[in-house]
C-alpha distance (Angstrom), angle and dihedral (degrees) to the residues before:
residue distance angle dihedral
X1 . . .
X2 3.68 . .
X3 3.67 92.6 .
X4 3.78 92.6 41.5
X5 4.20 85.3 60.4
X6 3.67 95.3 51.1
X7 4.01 91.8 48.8
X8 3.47 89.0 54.9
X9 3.51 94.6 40.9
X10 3.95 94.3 53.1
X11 3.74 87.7 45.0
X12 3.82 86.0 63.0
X13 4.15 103.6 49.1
X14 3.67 74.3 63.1
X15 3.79 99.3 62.1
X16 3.70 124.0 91.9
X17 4.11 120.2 -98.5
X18 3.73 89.7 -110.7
X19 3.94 86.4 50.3
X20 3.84 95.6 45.1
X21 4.09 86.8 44.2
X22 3.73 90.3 52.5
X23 3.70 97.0 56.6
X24 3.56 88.9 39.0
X25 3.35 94.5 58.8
X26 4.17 85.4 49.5
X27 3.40 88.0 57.1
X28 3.44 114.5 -96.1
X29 3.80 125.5 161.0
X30 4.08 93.1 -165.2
X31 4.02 91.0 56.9
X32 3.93 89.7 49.8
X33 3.97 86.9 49.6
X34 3.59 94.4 47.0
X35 4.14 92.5 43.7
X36 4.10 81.0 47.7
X37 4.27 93.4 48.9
X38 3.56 81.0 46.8
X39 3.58 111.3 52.6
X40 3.67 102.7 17.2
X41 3.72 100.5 90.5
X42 3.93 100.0 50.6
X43 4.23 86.3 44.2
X44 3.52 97.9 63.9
X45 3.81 92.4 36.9
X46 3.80 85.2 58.8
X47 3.93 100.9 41.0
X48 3.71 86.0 45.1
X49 4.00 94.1 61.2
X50 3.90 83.1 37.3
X51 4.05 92.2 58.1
X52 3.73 105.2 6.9
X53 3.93 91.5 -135.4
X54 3.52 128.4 106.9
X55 3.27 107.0 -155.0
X56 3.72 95.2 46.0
X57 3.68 84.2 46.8
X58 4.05 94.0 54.4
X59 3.90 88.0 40.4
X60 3.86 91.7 56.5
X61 3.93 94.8 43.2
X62 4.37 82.5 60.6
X63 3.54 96.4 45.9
X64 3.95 96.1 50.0
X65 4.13 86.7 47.4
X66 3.35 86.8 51.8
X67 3.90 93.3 45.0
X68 3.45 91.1 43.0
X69 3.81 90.3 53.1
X70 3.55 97.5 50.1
X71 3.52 91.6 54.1
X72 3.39 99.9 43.9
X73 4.25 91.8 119.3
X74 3.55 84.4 63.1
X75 4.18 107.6 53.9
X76 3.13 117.4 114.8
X77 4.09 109.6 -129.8
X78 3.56 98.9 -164.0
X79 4.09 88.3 61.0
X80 3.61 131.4 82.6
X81 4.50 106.3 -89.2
X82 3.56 81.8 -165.3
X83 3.76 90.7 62.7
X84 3.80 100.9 33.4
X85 4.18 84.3 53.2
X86 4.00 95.7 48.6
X87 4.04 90.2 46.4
X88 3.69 95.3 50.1
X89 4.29 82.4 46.9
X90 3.88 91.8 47.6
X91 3.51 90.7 46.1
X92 4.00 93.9 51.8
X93 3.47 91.6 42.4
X94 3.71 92.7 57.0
X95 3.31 91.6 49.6
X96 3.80 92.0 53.0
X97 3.64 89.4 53.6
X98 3.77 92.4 49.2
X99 3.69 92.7 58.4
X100 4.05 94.1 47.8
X101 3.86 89.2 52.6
X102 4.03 90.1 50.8
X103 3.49 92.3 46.6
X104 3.97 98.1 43.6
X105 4.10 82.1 47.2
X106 3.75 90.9 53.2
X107 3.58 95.9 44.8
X108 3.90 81.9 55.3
X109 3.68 106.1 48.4
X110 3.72 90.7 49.4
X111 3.88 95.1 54.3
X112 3.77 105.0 23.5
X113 4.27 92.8 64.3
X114 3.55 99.9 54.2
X115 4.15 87.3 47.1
X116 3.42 92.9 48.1
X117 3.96 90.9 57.9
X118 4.04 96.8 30.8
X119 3.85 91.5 147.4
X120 3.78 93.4 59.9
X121 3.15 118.0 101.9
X122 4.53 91.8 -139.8
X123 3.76 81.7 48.0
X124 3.82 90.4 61.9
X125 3.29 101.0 47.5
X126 3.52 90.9 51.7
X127 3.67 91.4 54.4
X128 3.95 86.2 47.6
X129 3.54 93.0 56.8
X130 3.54 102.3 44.8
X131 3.58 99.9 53.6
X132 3.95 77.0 41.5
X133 3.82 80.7 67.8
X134 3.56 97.5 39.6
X135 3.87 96.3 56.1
X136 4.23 79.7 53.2
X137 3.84 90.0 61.6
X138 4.14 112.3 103.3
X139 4.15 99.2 -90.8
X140 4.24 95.5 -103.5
X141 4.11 89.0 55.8
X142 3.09 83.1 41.7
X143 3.40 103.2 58.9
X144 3.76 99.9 30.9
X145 4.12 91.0 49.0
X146 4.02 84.1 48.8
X147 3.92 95.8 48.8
X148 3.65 89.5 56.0
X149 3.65 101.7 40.8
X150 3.88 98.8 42.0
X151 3.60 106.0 22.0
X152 3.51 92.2 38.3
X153 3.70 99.2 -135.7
X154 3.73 122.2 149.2
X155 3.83 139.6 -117.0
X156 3.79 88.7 -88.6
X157 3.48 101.9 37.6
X158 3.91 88.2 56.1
X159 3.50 87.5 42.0
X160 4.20 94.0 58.4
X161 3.67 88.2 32.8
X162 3.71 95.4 59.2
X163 3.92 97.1 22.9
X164 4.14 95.7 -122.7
X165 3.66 123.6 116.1
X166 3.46 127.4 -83.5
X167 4.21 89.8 -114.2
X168 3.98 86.9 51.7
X169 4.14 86.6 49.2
X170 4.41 81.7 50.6
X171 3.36 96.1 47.2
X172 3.91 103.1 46.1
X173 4.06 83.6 51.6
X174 3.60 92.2 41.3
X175 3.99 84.8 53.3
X176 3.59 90.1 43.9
X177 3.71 103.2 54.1
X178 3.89 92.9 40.2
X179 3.72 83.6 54.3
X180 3.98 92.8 57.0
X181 4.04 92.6 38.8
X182 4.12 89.2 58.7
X183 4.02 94.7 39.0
X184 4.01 101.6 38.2
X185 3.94 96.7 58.9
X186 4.13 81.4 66.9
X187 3.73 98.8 66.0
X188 4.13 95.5 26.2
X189 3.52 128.8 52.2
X190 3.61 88.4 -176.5
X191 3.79 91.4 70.6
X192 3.95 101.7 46.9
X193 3.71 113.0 90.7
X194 3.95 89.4 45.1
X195 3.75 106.5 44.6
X196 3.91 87.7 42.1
X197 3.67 87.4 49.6
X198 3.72 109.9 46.9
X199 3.48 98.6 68.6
């Protein structure tokens, strides 16, 4: 039986796009492997150079298979796959990209007032209370959030400092920074309408 599946299977790598599309759009699994073994490879290689990170880069191949297979009714069969696959990547790539620039930008705004004004007396307060916040953090956010924003190291230099992944390095910052958008807008007024905004 096992044999039987991977005859079949080889028998469909060798199938056309449009053929592989047509019998995914039937239904079947062993065209969505085969349009997987086939385009797998040169996806992550080109979300990789998109995002330079490979575990965002592996996450985002999975969610466009499973995009793609959950819209399988809907492909078109007399269009290029090969485009329809790389747009949907592009498109999640970009979006990727998008959020990494917002967040970088946050982390920014918060920090870069209150050192742009260290002499005033608001300004230190602010500063006070923020790494007041920080020190609140659970002790691996924490440290991670701190390592970027004081030492100045970045996602992957945390990453092979701490031996995590670069997406765990993300999301403990991500964390971290959401944490000080919903608690800062309690002690200054000044922050509200942004940090409530940017997200």
């Amino acid at each position: 039986m096992l044999q039987h599946h991977r005859s079949f299977f080889l028998l469909m790598t060798n199938l056309t796009d449009k053929e592989l599309c047509l019998a995914l759009k039937s239904g079947k699994i062993d065209a969505f492997d085969a349009l997987y073994y086939k385009y797998h490879k040169r996806l992550f290689a080109f979300l990789y150079k998109m995002c330079d990170n490979w575990h965002d880069a592996e996450d985002m191949v999975q969610k466009i298979f499973v995009k793609i297979w959950e819209r399988k009714e809907g492909i078109d069969v007399e269009k290029s796959f090969n485009s329809y696959l790389f747009t949907i990547a592009q498109n999640e790539a970009y979006d990727l990209l998008k959020k990494r620039a917002l967040l970088a930008y946050h982390n920014d705004y918060i920090f870069t007032d209150v050192e742009d004004n260290e002499d005033n007396l608001e300004s230190k307060k602010r500063i006070e209370t923020i790494y007041s916040l920080i020190n609140e953090m659970p002790e691996r956010r924490r440290h991670i959030f701190l390592l970027n924003r004081d030492d100045g190291l970045t996602y992957r230099q945390i990453a092979e400092k701490l031996n995590i992944s670069e997406n765990t390095v993300d999301t403990q910052i991500r964390n971290a920074l959401n944490y000080l958008r919903k608690e800062l807008p309690k002690y200054f007024k000044v922050f509200t309408m942004f940090l409530l905004n940017i997200f």
